[in-house]
C-alpha positions in Angstrom: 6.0 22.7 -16.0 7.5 21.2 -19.3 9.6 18.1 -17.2 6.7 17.1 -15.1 7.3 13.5 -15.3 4.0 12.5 -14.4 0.8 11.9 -16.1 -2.2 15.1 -15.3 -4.3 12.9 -12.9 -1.3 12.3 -10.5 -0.8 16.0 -10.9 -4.5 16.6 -10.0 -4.8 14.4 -7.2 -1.0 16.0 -5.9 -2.4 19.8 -6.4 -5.5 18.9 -5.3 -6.1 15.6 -3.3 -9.3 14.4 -1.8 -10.7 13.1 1.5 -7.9 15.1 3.6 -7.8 14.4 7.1 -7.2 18.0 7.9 -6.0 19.3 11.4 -9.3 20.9 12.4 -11.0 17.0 12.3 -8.4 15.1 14.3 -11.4 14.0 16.2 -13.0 12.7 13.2 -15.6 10.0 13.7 -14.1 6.7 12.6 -14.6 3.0 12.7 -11.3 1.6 11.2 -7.5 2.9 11.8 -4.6 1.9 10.0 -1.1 3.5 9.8 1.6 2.3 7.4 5.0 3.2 7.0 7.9 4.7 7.9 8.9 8.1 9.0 12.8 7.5 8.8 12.2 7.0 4.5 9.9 10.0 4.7 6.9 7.6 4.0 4.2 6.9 6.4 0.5 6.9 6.0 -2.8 7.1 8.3 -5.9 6.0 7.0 -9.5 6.0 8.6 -12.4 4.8 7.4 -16.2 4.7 8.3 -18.4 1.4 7.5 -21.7 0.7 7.2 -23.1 -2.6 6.6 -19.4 -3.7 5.8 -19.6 -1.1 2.8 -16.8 2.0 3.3 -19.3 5.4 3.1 -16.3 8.3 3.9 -12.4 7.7 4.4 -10.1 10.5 5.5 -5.9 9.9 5.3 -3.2 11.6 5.7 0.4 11.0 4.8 4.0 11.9 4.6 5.1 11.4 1.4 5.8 12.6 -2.4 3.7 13.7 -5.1 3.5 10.1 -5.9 2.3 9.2 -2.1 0.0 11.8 -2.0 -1.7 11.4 -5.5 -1.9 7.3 -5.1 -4.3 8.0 -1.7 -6.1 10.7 -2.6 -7.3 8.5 -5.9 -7.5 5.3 -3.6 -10.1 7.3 -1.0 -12.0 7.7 -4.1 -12.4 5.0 -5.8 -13.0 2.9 -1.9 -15.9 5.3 -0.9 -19.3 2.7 -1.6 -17.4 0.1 -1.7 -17.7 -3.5 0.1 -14.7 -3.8 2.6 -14.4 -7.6 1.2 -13.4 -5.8 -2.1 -11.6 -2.5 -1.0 -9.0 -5.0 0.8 -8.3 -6.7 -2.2 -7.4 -3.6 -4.3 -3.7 -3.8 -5.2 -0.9 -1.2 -5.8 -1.1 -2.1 -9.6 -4.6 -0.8 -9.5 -4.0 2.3 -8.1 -1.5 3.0 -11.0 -3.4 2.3 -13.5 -6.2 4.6 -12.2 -3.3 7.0 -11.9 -2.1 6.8 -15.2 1.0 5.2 -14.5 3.7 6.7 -11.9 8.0 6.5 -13.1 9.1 3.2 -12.6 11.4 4.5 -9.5 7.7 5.8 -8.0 6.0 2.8 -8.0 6.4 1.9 -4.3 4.9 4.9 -3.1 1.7 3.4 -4.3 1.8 0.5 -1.7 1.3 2.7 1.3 -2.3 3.3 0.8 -3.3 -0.1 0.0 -1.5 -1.6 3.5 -2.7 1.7 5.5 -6.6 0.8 4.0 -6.3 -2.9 4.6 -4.9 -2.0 8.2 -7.5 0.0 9.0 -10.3 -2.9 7.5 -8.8 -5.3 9.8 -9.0 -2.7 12.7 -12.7 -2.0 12.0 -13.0 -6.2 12.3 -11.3 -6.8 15.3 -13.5 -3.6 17.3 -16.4 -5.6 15.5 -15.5 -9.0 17.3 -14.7 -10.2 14.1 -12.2 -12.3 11.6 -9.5 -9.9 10.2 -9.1 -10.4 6.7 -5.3 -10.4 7.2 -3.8 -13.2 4.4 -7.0 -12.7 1.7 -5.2 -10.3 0.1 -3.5 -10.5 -3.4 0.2 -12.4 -3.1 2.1 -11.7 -6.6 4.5 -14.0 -7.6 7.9 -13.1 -7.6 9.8 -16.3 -8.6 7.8 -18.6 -10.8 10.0 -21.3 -10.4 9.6 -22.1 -6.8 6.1 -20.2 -6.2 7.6 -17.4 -4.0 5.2 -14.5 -3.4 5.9 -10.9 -2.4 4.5 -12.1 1.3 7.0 -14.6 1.8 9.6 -11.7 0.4 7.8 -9.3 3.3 8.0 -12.2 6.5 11.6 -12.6 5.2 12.0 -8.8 5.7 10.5 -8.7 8.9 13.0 -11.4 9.9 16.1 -9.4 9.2 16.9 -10.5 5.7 18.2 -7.8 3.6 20.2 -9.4 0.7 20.0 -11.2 -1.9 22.1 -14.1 -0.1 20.1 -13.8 2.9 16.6 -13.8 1.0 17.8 -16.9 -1.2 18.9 -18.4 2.3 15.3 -18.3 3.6 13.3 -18.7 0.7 15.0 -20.7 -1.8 14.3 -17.4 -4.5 16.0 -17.6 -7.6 17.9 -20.5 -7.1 16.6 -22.3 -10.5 16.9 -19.6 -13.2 17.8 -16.2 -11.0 15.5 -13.8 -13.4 13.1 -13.1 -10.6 16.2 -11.2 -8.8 15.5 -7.7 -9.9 12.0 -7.4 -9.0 12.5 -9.5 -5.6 14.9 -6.4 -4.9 12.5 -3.9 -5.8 10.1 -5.2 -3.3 12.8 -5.3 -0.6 13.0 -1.1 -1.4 9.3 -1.0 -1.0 9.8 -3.1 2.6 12.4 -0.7 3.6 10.0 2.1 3.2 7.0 0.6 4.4 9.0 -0.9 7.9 12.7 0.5 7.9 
C-alpha cells in the first residue's frame, strides 16, 4: 500500500492488535470497567482491566473506531499490562503517539479514547474497592497560557453546552488576551464531540 499514511507500528497494531476482548470472553473476569465514547461519531471504547496489588496484570478492550482507534489501544493494553494503576492513569494521548510513531494530525483524537476508557475503568476498580477515585490526578494540558486554561476546563465547558468559540470565551475567559490558543482549543472541542456527542 504505497499511500498508507501511517507509520508500520500503527499498521501492526491495526492488522494485528493485542488484548482483544473477543466475543467468546464477554464473561471475562474483570475488576475495572470503563467505556468511553460515542457511537453517533463512530467512536466508542470498552476497556477492562484486572489488578493486583493496584498493579494492572491483563487488560482486554474493544472499540469502534478507525485504524487509528484501534492501533492507539491495542499499543496502550501493552504498554499498561505490569503496570501500577497510580501510573497507567496518568499516561496521556501524547504518549500513546509517540509509542505509535506518530498518527496524521487530523487522527490525533482517536488516541484519547483509550486513555479516558483506561482511567474510567481504574476509577471503577476504586470505587468496587471502597476506595478514592483518582478522578482529577490526571494530566491537564494547557491550552491558553495567558489565563492558565486547561483542556479540563475546555471539557466541563463542553459538558455544559458550549460549542463555540463565543460561547467557550463566554465561560472561560480563553483567548481573550492574545487569541493564539484558538486553534488548538477547537481541536479539543472535535475531540469532545467524539468522546460525548
Amino acid at each position: 500500500m504505497n499511500d498508507w499514511l501511517y507509520s508500520d507500528t500503527v499498521k501492526e497494531h491495526f492488522t494485528n492488535p493485542r488484548n482483544v476482548l473477543y466475543e467468546n470472553e464477554s464473561t471475562w473476569k474483570h475488576d475495572g470497567r470503563g467505556v468511553i465514547g460515542n457511537i453517533k461519531c463512530g467512536d466508542q471504547m470498552l476497556m477492562l482491566i484486572r489488578v493486583k496489588d493496584d498493579m494492572i496484570i491483563d487488560v482486554r478492550w474493544k472499540t469502534y473506531g478507525c485504524a487509528s482507534a484501534i492501533a492507539s489501544t491495542s499499543i496502550l493494553s501493552e504498554t499498561i499490562k505490569g503496570m501500577p494503576i497510580s501510573e497507567a492513569y496518568k499516561l496521556k494521548p501524547d504518549d500513546i503517539v509517540a509509542r505509535l510513531n506518530g498518527l496524521p494530525p487530523n487522527k490525533i483524537h482517536c488516541s484519547v479514547l483509550g486513555d479516558k476508557a483506561l482511567r474510567a475503568a481504574i476509577d471503577d476498580y476504586l470505587a468496587k474497592a471502597g476506595r478514592q477515585p483518582f478522578k482529577g490526578q490526571e494530566h491537564a494540558e494547557v491550552i491558553c497560557r495567558c489565563l492558565n486554561v486547561t483542556d479540563r476546563d475546555l471539557e466541563e465547558a463542553y459538558k455544559k453546552g458550549d460549542r463555540t468559540w463565543e460561547n467557550l470565551q463566554a465561560r472561560t475567559k480563553l483567548g481573550t488576551v492574545c487569541g493564539s490558543c484558538k486553534e488548538h482549543a477547537m481541536e479539543k472541542m472535535y475531540e469532545f464531540e467524539h468522546l460525548y456527542g
